[in-house]
DRENVEXDO-487720 format. One record per residue: residue number from 1; residue in three letters; x, y, z of N, C-alpha, C in turn. Coordinates in steps of 0.1 Angstrom, whole numbers. Example, Ala and Ser with C-alpha at 12.3 -4.5 7.8 and 13.67 -1.06 7.14 Angstrom:
+-----+-----+-------+-------+-------+-------+-------+-------+-------+-------+-------+
|   k |   r |  n_xx |  n_yy |  n_zz | ca_xx | ca_yy | ca_zz |  c_xx |  c_yy |  c_zz |
+-----+-----+-------+-------+-------+-------+-------+-------+-------+-------+-------+
|   1 | ALA |   132 |   -57 |    78 |   123 |   -45 |    78 |   132 |   -33 |    78 |
|   2 | SER |   128 |   -22 |    71 |   137 |   -11 |    71 |   129 |     0 |    79 |
+-----+-----+-------+-------+-------+-------+-------+-------+-------+-------+-------+
% end
This chain:
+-----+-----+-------+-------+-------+-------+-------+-------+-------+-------+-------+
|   k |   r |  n_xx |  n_yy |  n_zz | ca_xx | ca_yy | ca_zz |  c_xx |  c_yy |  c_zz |
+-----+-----+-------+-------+-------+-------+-------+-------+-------+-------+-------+
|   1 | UNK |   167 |   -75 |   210 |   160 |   -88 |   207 |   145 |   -87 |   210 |
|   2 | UNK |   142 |   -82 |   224 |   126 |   -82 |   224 |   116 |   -70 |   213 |
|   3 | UNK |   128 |   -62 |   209 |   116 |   -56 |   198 |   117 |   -62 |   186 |
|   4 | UNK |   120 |   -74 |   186 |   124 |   -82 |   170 |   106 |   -95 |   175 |
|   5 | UNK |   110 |   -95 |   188 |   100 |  -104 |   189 |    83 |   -99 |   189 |
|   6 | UNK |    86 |   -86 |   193 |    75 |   -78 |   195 |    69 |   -75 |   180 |
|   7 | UNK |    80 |   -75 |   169 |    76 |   -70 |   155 |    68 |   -80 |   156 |
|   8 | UNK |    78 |   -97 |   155 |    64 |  -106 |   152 |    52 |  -112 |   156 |
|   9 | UNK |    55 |  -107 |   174 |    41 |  -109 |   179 |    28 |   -94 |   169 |
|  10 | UNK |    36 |   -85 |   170 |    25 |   -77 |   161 |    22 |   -79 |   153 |
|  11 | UNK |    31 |   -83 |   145 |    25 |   -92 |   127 |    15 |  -103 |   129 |
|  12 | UNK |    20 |  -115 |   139 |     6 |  -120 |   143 |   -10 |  -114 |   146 |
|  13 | UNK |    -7 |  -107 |   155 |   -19 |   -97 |   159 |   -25 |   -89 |   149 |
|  14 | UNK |   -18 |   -84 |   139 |   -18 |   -78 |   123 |   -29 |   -91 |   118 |
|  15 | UNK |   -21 |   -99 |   115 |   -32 |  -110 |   108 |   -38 |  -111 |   113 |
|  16 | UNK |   -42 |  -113 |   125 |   -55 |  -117 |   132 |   -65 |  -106 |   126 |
|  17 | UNK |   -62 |   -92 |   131 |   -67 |   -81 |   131 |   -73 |   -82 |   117 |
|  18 | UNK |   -60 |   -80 |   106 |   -66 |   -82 |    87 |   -79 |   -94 |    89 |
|  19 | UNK |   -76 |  -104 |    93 |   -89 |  -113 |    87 |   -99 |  -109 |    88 |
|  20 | UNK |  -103 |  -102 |   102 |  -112 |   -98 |   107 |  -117 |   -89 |    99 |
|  21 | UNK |  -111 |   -76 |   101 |  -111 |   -67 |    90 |  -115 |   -70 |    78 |
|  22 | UNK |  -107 |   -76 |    68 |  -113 |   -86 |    60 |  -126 |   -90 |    53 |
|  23 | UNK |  -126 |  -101 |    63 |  -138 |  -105 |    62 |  -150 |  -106 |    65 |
|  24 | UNK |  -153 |   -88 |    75 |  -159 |   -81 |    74 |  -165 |   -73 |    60 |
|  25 | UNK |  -152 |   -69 |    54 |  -151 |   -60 |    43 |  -162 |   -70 |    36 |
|  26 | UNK |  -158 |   -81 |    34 |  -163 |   -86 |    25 |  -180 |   -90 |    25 |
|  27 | UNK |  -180 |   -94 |    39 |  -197 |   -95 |    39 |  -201 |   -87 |    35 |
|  28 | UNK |  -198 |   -71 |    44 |  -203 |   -65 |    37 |  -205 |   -57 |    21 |
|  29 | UNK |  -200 |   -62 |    16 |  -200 |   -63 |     1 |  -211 |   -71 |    -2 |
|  30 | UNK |  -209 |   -82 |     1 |  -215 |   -89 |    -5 |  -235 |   -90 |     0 |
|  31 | UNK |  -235 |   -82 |    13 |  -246 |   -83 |    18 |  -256 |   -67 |     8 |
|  32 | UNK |  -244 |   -60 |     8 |  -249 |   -48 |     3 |  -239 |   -42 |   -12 |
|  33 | UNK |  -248 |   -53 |   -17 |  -235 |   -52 |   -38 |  -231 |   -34 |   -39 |
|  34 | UNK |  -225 |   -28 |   -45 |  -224 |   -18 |   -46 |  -209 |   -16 |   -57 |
|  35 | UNK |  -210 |    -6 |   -66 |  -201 |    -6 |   -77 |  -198 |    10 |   -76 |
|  36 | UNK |  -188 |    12 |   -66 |  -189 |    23 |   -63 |  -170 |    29 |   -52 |
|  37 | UNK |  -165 |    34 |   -60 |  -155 |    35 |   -51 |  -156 |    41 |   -36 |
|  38 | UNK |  -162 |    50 |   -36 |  -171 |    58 |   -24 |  -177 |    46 |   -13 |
|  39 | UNK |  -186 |    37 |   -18 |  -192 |    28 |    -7 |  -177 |    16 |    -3 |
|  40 | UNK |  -173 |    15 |   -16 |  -156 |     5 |   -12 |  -150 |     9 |     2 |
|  41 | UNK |  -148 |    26 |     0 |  -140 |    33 |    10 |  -146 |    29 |    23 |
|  42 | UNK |  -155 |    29 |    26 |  -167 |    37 |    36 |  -167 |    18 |    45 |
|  43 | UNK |  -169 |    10 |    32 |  -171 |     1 |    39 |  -155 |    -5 |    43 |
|  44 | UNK |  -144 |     1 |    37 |  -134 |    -7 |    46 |  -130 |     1 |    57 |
|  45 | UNK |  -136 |    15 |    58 |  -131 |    25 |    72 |  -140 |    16 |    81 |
|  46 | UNK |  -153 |     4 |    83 |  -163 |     2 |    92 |  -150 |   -13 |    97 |
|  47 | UNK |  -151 |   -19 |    85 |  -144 |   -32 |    86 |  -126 |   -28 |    94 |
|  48 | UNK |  -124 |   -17 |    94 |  -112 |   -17 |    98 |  -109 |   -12 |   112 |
|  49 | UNK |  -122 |    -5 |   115 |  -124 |    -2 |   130 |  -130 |   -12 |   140 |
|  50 | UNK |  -137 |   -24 |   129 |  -142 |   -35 |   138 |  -123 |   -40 |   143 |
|  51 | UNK |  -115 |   -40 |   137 |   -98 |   -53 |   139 |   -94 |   -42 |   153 |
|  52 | UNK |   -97 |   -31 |   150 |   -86 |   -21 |   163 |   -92 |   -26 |   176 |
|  53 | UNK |  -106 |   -26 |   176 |  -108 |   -38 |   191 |  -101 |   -48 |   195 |
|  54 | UNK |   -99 |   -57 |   191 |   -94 |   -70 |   187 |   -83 |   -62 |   189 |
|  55 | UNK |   -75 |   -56 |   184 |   -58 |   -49 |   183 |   -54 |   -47 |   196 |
|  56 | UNK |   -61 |   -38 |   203 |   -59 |   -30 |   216 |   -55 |   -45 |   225 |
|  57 | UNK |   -62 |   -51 |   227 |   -62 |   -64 |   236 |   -50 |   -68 |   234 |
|  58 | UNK |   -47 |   -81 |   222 |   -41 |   -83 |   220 |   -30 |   -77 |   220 |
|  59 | UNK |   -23 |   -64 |   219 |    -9 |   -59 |   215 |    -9 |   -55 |   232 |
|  60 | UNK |   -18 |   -53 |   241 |   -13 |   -49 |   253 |   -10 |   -57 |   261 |
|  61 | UNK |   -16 |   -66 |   261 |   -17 |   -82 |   269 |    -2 |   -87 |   268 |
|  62 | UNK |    -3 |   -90 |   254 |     6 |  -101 |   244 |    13 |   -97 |   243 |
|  63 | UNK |    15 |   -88 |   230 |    25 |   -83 |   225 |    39 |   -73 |   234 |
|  64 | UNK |    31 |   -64 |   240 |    38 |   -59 |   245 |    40 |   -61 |   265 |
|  65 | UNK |    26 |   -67 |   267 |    27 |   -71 |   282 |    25 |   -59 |   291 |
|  66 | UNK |    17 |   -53 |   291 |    15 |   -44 |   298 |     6 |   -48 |   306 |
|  67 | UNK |     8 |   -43 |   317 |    -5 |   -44 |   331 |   -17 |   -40 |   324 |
|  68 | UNK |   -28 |   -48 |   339 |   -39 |   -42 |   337 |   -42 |   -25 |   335 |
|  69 | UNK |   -38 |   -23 |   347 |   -40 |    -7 |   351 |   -32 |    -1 |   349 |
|  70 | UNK |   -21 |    -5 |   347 |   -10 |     7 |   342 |   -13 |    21 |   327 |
|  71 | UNK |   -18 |    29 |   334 |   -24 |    40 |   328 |   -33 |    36 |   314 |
|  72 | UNK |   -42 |    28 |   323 |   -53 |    25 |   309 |   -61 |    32 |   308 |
|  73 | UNK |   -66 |    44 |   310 |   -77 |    55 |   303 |   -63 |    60 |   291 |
|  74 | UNK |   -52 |    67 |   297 |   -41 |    75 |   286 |   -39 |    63 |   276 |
|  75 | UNK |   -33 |    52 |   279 |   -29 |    43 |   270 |   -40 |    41 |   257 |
|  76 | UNK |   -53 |    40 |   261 |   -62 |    36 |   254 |   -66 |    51 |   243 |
|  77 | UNK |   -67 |    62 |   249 |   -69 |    73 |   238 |   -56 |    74 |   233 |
|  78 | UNK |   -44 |    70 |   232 |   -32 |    71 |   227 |   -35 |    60 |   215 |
|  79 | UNK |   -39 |    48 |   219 |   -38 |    36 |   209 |   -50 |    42 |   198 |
|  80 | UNK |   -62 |    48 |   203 |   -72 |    52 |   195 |   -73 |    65 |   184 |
|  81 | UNK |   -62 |    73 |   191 |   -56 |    80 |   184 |   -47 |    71 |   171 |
|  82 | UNK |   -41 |    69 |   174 |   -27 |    62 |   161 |   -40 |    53 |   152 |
|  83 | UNK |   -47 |    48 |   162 |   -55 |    39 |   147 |   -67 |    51 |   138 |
|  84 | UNK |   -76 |    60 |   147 |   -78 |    66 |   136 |   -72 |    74 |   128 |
|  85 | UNK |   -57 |    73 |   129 |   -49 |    81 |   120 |   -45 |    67 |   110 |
|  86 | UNK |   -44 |    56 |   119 |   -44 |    46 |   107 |   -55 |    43 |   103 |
|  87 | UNK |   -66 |    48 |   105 |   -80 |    50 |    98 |   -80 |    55 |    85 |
|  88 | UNK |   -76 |    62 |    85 |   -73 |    77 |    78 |   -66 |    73 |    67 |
|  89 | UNK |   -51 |    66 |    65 |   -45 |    66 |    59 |   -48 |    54 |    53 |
|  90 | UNK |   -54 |    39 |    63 |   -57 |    36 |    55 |   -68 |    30 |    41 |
|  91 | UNK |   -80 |    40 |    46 |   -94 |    44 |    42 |   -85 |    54 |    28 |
|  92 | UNK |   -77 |    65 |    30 |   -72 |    73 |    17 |   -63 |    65 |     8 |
|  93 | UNK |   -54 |    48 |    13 |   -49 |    46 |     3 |   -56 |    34 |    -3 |
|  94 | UNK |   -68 |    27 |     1 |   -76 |    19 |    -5 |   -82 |    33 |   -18 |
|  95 | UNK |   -86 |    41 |   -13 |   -93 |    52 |   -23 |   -84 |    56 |   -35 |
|  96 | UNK |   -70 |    59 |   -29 |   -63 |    63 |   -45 |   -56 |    48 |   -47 |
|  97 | UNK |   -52 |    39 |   -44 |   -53 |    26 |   -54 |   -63 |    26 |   -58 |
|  98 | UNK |   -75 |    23 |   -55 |   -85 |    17 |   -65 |   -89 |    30 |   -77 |
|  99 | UNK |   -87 |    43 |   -74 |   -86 |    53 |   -84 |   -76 |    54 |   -94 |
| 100 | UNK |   -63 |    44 |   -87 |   -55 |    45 |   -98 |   -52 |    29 |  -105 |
| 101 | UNK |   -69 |    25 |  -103 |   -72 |    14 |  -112 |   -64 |    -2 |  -108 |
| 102 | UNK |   -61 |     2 |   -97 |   -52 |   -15 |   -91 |   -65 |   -19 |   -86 |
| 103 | UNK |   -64 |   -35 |   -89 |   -73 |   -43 |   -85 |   -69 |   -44 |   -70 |
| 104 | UNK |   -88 |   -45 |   -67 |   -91 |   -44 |   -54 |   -83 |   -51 |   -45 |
| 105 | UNK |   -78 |   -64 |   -43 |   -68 |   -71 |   -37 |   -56 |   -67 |   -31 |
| 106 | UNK |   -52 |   -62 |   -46 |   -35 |   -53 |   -49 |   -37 |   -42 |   -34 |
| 107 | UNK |   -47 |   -35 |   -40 |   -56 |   -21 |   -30 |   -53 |   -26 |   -20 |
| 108 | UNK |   -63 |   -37 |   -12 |   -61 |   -39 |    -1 |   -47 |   -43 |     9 |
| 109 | UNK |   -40 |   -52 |    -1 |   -27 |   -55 |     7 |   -22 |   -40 |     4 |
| 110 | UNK |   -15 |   -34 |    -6 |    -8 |   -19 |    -1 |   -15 |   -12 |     9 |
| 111 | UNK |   -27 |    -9 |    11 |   -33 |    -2 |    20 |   -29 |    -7 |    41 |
| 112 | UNK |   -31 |   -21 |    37 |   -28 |   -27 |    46 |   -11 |   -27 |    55 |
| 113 | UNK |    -6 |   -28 |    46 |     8 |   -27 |    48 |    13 |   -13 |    51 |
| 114 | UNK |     8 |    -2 |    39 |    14 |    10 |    51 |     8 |    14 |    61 |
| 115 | UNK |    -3 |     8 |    63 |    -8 |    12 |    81 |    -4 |     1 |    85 |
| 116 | UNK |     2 |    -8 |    87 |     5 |   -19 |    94 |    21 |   -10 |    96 |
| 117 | UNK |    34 |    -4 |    93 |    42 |    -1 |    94 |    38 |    13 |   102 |
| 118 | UNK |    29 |    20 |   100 |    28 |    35 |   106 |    22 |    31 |   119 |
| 119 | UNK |    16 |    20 |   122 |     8 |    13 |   136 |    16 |     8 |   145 |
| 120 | UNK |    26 |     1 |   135 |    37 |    -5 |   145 |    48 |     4 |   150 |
| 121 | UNK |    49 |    16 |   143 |    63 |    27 |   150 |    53 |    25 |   160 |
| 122 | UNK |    42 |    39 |   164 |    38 |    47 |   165 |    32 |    38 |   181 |
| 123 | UNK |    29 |    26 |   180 |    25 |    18 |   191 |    38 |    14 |   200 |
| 124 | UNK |    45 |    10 |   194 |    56 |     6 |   204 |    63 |    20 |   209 |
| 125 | UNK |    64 |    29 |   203 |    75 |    39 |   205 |    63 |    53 |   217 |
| 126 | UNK |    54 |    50 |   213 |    44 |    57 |   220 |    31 |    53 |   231 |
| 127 | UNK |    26 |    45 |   226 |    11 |    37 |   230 |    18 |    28 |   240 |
| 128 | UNK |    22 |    18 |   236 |    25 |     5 |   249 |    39 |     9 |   255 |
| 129 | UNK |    47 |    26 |   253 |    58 |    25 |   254 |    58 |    25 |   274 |
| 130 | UNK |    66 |    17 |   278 |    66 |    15 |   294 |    78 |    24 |   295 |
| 131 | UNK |    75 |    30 |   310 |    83 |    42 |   314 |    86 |    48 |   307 |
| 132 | UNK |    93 |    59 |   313 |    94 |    73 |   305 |   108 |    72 |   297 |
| 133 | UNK |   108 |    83 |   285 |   120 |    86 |   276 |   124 |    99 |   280 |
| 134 | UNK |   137 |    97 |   284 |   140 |   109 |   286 |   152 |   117 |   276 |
| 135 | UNK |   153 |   125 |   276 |   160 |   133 |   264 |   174 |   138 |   271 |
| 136 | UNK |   179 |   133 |   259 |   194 |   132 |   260 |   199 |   152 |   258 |
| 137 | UNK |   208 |   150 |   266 |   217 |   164 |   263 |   228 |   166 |   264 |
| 138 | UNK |   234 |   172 |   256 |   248 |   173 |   254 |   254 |   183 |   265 |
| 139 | UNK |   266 |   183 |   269 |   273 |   189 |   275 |   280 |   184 |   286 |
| 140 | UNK |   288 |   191 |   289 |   299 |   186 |   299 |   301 |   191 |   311 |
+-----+-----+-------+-------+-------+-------+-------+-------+-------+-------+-------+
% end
């Protein structure tokens, strides 16, 4: 039950994080016009690193409730890790949607969504995971 609740405190913190992201993206569009799939990419890798601030906070606080100091130097290059890998993936799949001609919108929600699914394993099961996992062994 609390990882059902955790999904939706993360989906909250998701939207928060998208708007942000967002409507960043968009200023900067709009501050700096550009017809260019190359600057598209570039400007949603900036707009998408502004939400993982905002991310960190909220999913350790809230979402998952983790102490202050409970291994915040590790925790925090763990969380920085998984988002620039959700950097990564999702900077590459804005780039091949919009190369494979889906309007920019379309682009953005798929893009959105499978880094919003690879963020969420990868955080709960890793990043905010409290105490250790220990591995199972067979035998008798």
């Amino acid at each position: 039950m609390e990882s059902i609740f955790q999904l939706f405190k993360f989906t909250a913190v998701g939207c928060i994080n998208t708007l942000i992201d967002w409507t960043i993206y968009f200023i900067v569009l709009k501050m700096f016009p550009a017809e260019s799939v190359l600057f598209y990419t570039i400007a949603k890798g900036f707009s998408y690193f502004c939400g993982i601030i905002n991310s960190f906070f909220l999913n350790k606080f809230w979402t998952f409730r983790i102490s202050l100091h409970e291994n915040e130097r590790g925790r925090f290059v763990k969380f920085l890790l998984v988002n620039l890998v959700g950097l990564g993936i999702n900077s590459v799949s804005i780039y091949i949607f919009l190369n494979l001609e889906l309007k920019q919108t379309m682009a953005l929600f798929m893009a959105t969504f499978i880094t919003f699914l690879f963020n969420f394993v990868l955080n709960k099961l890793w990043v905010f995971r409290k105490g250790k996992m220990v591995a199972k062994t067979s035998g008798g």
